[in-house]
N, C-alpha and C positions, 0 to 999 in steps of 0.2 A: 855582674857584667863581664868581668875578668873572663870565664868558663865561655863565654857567647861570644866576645869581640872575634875571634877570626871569623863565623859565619854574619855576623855584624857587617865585620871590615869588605868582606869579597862578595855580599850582599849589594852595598853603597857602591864600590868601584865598578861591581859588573852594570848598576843600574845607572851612573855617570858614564862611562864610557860607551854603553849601548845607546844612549843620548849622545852623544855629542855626533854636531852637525855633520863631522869629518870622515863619521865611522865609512860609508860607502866607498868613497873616494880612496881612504888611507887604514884600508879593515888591517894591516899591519902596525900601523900606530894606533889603533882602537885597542888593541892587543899589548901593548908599551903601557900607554894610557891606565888601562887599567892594572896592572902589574904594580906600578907606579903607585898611584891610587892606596891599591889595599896595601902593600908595606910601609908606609906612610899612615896610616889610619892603625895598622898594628901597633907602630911605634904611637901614637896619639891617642889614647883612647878619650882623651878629652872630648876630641874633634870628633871620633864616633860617634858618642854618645850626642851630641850636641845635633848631627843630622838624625839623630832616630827620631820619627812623628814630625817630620817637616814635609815640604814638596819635595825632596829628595827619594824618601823612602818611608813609610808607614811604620808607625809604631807597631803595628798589629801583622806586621808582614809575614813573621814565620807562622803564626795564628791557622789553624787548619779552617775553610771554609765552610761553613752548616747548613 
């Protein structure tokens, strides 16, 4: 997991902050947000791992399509 958390980490934040309610209004703090987000999740990889295969983000996300 160690070698994957930064595409992990900026995976979860870009797909939380492109969710959040505010993004249109505040597309500058959408941008904060997620910045935020994944150096936070770097320093955590607990927290990573803990959203992977939730309704956050699929376990199977970087998975090529067949």
């Amino acid at each position: 997991m160690k070698a994957e958390l930064p595409k992990w980490a900026f995976a979860i934040a870009e797909r939380i902050s492109d969710e959040w309610a505010g993004k249109n209004d505040f597309s500058e703090d959408a941008v904060v947000l997620k910045n935020s987000l994944y150096a936070l999740l770097l320093e955590s990889p607990e927290a990573c791992e803990q959203l992977i295969g939730t309704g956050i983000i699929e376990e199977n996300y970087f998975e090529p399509l067949t």
